[in-house]
C-alpha positions as CSV (number, residue, x, y, z in Angstrom):
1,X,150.3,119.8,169.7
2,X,148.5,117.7,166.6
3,X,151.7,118.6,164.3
4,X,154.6,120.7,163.9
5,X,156.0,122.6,161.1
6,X,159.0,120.0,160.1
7,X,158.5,118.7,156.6
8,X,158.0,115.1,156.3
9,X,159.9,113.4,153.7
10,X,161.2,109.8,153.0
11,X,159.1,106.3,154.0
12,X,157.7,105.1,156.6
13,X,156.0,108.3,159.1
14,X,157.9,106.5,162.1
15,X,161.3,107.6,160.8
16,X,159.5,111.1,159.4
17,X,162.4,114.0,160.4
18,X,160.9,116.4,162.7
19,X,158.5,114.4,164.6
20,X,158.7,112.8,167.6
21,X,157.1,109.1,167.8
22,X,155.0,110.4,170.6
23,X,153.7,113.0,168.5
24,X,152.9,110.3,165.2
25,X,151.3,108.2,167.8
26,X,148.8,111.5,169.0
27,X,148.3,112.2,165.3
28,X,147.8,108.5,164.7
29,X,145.0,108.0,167.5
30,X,143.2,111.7,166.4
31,X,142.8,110.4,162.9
32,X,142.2,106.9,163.8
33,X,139.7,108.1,166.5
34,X,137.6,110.7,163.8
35,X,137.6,108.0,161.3
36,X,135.9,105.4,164.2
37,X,133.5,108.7,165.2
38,X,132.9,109.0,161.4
39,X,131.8,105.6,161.1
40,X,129.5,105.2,163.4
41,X,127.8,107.9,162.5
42,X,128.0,106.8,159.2
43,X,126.1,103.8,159.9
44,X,123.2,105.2,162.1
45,X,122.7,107.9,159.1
46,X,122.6,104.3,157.0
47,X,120.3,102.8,159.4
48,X,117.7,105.9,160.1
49,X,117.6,106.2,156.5
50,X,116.7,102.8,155.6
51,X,113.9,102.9,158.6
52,X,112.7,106.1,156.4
53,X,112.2,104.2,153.5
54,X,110.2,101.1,155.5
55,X,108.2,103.8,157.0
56,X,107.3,105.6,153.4
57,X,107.0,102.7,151.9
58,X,104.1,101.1,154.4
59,X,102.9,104.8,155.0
60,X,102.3,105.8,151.3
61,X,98.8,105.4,150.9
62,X,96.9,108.9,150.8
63,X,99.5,111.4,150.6
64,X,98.7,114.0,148.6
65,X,101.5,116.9,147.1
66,X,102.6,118.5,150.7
67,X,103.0,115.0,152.3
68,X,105.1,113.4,149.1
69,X,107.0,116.5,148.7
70,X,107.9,116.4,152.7
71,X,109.0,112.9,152.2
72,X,111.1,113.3,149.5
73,X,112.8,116.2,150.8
74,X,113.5,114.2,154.1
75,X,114.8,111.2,151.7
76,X,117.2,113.7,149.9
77,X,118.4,115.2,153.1
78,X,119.1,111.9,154.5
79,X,121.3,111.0,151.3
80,X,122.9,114.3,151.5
81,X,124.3,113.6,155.3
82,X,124.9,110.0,154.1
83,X,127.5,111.1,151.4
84,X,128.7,113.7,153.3
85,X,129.7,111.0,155.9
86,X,130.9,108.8,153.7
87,X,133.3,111.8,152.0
88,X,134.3,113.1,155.3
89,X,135.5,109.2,156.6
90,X,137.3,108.7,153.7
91,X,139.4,111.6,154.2
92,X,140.3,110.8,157.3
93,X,141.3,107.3,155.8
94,X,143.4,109.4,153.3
95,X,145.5,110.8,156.0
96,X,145.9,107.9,157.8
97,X,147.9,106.4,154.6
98,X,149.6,110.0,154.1
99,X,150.9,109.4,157.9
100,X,151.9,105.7,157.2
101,X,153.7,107.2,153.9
102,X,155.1,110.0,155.7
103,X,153.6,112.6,153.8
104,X,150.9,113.7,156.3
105,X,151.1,117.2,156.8
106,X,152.6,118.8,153.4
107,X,150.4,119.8,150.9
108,X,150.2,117.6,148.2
109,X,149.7,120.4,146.0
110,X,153.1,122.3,146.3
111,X,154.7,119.6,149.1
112,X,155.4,122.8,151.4
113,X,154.3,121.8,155.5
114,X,150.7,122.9,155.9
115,X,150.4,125.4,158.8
116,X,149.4,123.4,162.2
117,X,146.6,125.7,163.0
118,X,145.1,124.5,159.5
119,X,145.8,121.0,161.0
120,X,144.4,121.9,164.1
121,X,141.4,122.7,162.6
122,X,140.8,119.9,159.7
123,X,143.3,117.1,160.5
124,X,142.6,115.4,156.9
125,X,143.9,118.9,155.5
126,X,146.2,117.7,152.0
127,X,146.5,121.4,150.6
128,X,147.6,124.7,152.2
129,X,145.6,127.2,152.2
130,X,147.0,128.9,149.1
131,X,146.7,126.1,146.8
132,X,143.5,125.5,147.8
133,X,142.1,129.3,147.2
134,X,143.9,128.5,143.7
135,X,142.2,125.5,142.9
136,X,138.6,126.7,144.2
137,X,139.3,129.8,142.4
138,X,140.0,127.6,138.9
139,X,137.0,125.4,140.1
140,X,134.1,128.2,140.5
Protein backbone atom coordinates (compact mmCIF):
# COMPACT_ATOMS: atom_id res chain seq x y z
CA UNK A 1 0.00 0.00 0.00
CA UNK A 2 1.72 3.47 -1.15
CA UNK A 3 -0.38 5.43 1.73
CA UNK A 4 -3.14 5.20 4.01
CA UNK A 5 -5.78 7.48 4.93
CA UNK A 6 -4.26 8.83 8.46
CA UNK A 7 -3.60 12.56 8.32
CA UNK A 8 -0.18 13.55 8.69
CA UNK A 9 0.47 16.32 11.01
CA UNK A 10 3.41 17.65 13.18
CA UNK A 11 7.45 17.44 11.98
CA UNK A 12 9.46 15.21 10.94
CA UNK A 13 7.38 12.23 8.46
CA UNK A 14 9.19 9.53 10.76
CA UNK A 15 7.02 10.40 13.81
CA UNK A 16 3.90 11.18 11.21
CA UNK A 17 0.69 9.48 13.23
CA UNK A 18 -0.74 6.83 11.18
CA UNK A 19 2.04 5.48 9.33
CA UNK A 20 4.14 2.93 9.90
CA UNK A 21 8.07 3.47 9.28
CA UNK A 22 7.97 0.60 6.87
CA UNK A 23 5.31 2.27 5.00
CA UNK A 24 7.41 6.08 4.95
CA UNK A 25 10.33 4.00 3.87
CA UNK A 26 8.05 2.38 0.65
CA UNK A 27 6.81 5.85 -0.02
CA UNK A 28 10.27 7.19 0.39
CA UNK A 29 12.01 4.74 -2.21
CA UNK A 30 8.73 5.17 -4.86
CA UNK A 31 9.35 8.93 -4.82
CA UNK A 32 12.98 8.70 -4.58
CA UNK A 33 12.92 6.02 -7.34
CA UNK A 34 10.50 8.30 -9.97
CA UNK A 35 12.52 11.20 -9.30
CA UNK A 36 15.96 9.00 -10.33
CA UNK A 37 13.65 7.55 -13.46
CA UNK A 38 12.76 11.17 -14.12
CA UNK A 39 16.11 12.25 -14.27
CA UNK A 40 17.54 10.13 -16.44
CA UNK A 41 15.24 10.62 -18.80
CA UNK A 42 15.51 14.10 -18.31
CA UNK A 43 18.96 14.04 -19.34
CA UNK A 44 18.81 11.76 -22.52
CA UNK A 45 15.73 14.30 -23.66
CA UNK A 46 18.76 17.03 -22.88
CA UNK A 47 21.28 15.05 -24.69
CA UNK A 48 19.06 13.91 -28.02
CA UNK A 49 18.07 17.38 -28.14
CA UNK A 50 21.39 18.99 -28.16
CA UNK A 51 22.51 16.24 -30.95
CA UNK A 52 19.35 17.82 -32.93
CA UNK A 53 20.70 21.07 -32.92
CA UNK A 54 24.56 19.79 -34.10
CA UNK A 55 22.71 17.96 -36.68
CA UNK A 56 20.50 21.13 -38.02
CA UNK A 57 23.05 23.21 -37.49
CA UNK A 58 25.77 21.22 -39.96
CA UNK A 59 22.70 20.06 -42.08
CA UNK A 60 21.15 23.53 -42.88
CA UNK A 61 22.22 24.13 -46.10
CA UNK A 62 19.41 23.66 -48.83
CA UNK A 63 16.35 23.24 -46.96
CA UNK A 64 13.64 24.71 -48.36
CA UNK A 65 9.97 25.46 -46.37
CA UNK A 66 8.92 21.60 -45.75
CA UNK A 67 12.42 20.72 -44.47
CA UNK A 68 12.76 23.96 -42.00
CA UNK A 69 9.31 23.64 -40.93
CA UNK A 70 10.01 19.77 -40.09
CA UNK A 71 12.97 20.80 -38.09
CA UNK A 72 11.52 23.33 -36.12
CA UNK A 73 8.66 21.33 -35.25
CA UNK A 74 11.00 18.48 -34.16
CA UNK A 75 13.01 21.32 -32.07
CA UNK A 76 9.69 22.48 -30.37
CA UNK A 77 8.69 19.00 -29.55
CA UNK A 78 11.94 18.20 -28.14
CA UNK A 79 11.62 21.40 -25.78
CA UNK A 80 8.14 20.40 -24.99
CA UNK A 81 9.24 16.77 -23.52
CA UNK A 82 12.26 18.60 -22.03
CA UNK A 83 10.03 20.90 -19.73
CA UNK A 84 7.61 18.48 -19.22
CA UNK A 85 10.50 16.39 -17.63
CA UNK A 86 11.85 18.89 -15.95
CA UNK A 87 8.07 19.84 -14.37
CA UNK A 88 7.26 16.31 -13.65
CA UNK A 89 10.90 15.69 -11.55
CA UNK A 90 10.38 18.49 -9.66
CA UNK A 91 7.23 17.38 -8.37
CA UNK A 92 8.37 14.46 -7.30
CA UNK A 93 11.19 16.53 -5.50
CA UNK A 94 8.18 18.49 -3.96
CA UNK A 95 6.92 15.43 -2.32
CA UNK A 96 9.87 14.18 -1.19
CA UNK A 97 10.22 17.49 1.19
CA UNK A 98 6.29 17.18 1.95
CA UNK A 99 7.32 13.52 3.33
CA UNK A 100 10.45 14.83 5.22
CA UNK A 101 7.85 17.72 6.58
CA UNK A 102 5.28 15.28 7.19
CA UNK A 103 2.78 16.70 5.17
CA UNK A 104 2.88 14.25 2.19
CA UNK A 105 -0.37 13.09 1.58
CA UNK A 106 -2.95 16.03 2.67
CA UNK A 107 -3.92 18.37 0.25
CA UNK A 108 -2.29 21.42 0.59
CA UNK A 109 -5.28 23.13 -0.53
CA UNK A 110 -7.86 22.27 2.32
CA UNK A 111 -5.03 19.93 4.46
CA UNK A 112 -7.83 17.02 4.39
CA UNK A 113 -5.78 13.29 3.56
CA UNK A 114 -5.91 12.81 -0.26
CA UNK A 115 -7.61 9.50 -1.23
CA UNK A 116 -4.77 6.64 -1.67
CA UNK A 117 -6.10 5.57 -5.01
CA UNK A 118 -5.31 9.33 -6.11
CA UNK A 119 -1.86 8.54 -4.52
CA UNK A 120 -1.76 5.33 -6.16
CA UNK A 121 -2.06 6.84 -9.23
CA UNK A 122 0.09 10.28 -9.10
CA UNK A 123 2.38 9.93 -5.99
CA UNK A 124 3.44 13.77 -6.28
CA UNK A 125 -0.48 14.39 -5.86
CA UNK A 126 -0.63 17.98 -3.25
CA UNK A 127 -4.47 18.62 -3.94
CA UNK A 128 -7.60 16.35 -3.67
CA UNK A 129 -9.52 15.96 -6.21
CA UNK A 130 -12.06 18.53 -5.27
CA UNK A 131 -9.77 21.39 -4.83
CA UNK A 132 -8.24 20.69 -7.82
CA UNK A 133 -11.61 20.61 -10.07
CA UNK A 134 -12.01 24.13 -8.13
CA UNK A 135 -8.89 25.59 -8.98
CA UNK A 136 -8.96 24.22 -12.80
CA UNK A 137 -12.40 25.43 -12.95
CA UNK A 138 -11.15 29.16 -11.63
CA UNK A 139 -8.15 28.64 -14.02
CA UNK A 140 -9.99 27.88 -17.55
Amino acid sequence: MLVNSAVITGKGADTAKGRSSDELDQIRELLRARFDDLTAEYEEAVAENQKLRLVEIGDAAGDDQADSGSKTAERDAASSLIRTLLDRRTQAEHAMQRLEDGTYGNCEGCSKPIPVERLAVFPSATSCVACKSNRERRAG
